[in-house]
N, C-alpha and C positions, 0 to 999 in steps of 0.2 A: 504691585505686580500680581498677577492672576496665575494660578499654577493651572493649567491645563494638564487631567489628568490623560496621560498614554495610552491610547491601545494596544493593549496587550497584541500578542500574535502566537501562533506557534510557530515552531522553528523551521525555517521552510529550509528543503537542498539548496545547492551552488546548484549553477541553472549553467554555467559554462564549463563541467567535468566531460570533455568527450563521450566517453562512455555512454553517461547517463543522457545527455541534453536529448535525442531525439524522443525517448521512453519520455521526460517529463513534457517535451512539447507536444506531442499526441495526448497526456491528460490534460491540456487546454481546451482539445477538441472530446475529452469525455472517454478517450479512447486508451484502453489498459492493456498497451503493450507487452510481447516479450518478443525471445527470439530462436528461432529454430535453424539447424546446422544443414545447408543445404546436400551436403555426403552421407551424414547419417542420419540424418530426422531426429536428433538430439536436440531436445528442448532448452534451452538455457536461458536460465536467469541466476543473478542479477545484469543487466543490460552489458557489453564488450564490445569492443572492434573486430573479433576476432574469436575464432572458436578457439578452447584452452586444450580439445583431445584432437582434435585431426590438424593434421598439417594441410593447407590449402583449401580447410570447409569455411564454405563463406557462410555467412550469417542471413536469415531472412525475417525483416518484423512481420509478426501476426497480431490480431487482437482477439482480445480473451471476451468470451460473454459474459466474465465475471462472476461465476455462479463457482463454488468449491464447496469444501467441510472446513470445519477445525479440524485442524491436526494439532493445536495445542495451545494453550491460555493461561493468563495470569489474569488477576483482578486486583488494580490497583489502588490501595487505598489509603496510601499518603505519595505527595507529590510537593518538590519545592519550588519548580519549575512556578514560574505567574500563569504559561495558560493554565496548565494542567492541572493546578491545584486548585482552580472554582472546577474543576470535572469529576474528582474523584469521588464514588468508585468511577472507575472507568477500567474497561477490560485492552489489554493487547494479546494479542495473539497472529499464530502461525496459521496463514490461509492455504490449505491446497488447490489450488484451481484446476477445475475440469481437465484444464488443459495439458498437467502434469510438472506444472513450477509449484514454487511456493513463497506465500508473501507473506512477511510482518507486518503487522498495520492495528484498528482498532476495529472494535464492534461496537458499534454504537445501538444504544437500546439507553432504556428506561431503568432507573434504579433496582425498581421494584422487580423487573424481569432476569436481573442477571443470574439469578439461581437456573435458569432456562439455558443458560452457558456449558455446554457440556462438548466433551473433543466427540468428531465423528457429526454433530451437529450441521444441516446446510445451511450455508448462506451466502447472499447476493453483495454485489457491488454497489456502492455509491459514493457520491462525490461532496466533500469537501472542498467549495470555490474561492478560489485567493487571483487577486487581480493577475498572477503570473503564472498561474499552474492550478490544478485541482490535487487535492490528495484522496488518492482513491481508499476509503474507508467500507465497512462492510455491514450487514444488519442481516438478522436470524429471518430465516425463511419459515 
């Protein structure tokens, strides 16, 4: 018997959480959602049915052009996880987007560049492709 070794994966979301499902089916199309409160033009994210401050504000998607700063970062350099532990270092951190949300995600760069990691820092969106979604990940501008 032949062992066929596994591809690994990282952990992807539930793709059927109301909530969330239209936000990740627009990253199929490349597209980084959020949502804006049609009463107040209050920005919200994480993705809802529902504004959580006004009674009767409806919700409207937008898309982000992906461009923000750090607002803050870790560099991680032990991982048990199977993907994550062929990545390490690898940074996560807190994206502020243009737009006035804010994401966790990673930055993806070069070993050698991560001392270039600093909060207040700009940087761009990109895309991580998995047959079911993309994960919108980020790189220093």
């Amino acid at each position: 018997m032949v062992d066929k070794k596994r591809e690994i994966s990282r952990p992807l979301p539930k793709l059927e959480e109301l909530d969330t499902k239209y936000f990740w089916e627009e990253t199929k199309k490349k597209r980084l959602s959020y949502q804006v409160c049609n009463k107040s033009n209050e920005v919200v994210f994480h993705p809802r049915l529902h504004s959580s401050r006004r009674v009767g504000g409806a919700l409207e998607w937008r898309t982000s052009a992906g461009k923000g700063e750090v607002y803050a970062f870790s560099i991680i350099r032990q991982s048990y996880h199977p993907f994550f532990k062929d990545l390490v270092p690898y940074v996560v951190a807190w994206i502020d987007l243009d737009e006035g949300f804010r994401l966790l995600s990673n930055i993806v760069c070069e070993k050698k560049n991560l001392l270039e990691i600093e909060c207040g820092k700009r940087v761009e969106l990109i895309w991580e492709e998995h047959p079911e979604i993309c994960i919108p990940l980020f790189k220093l501008l």
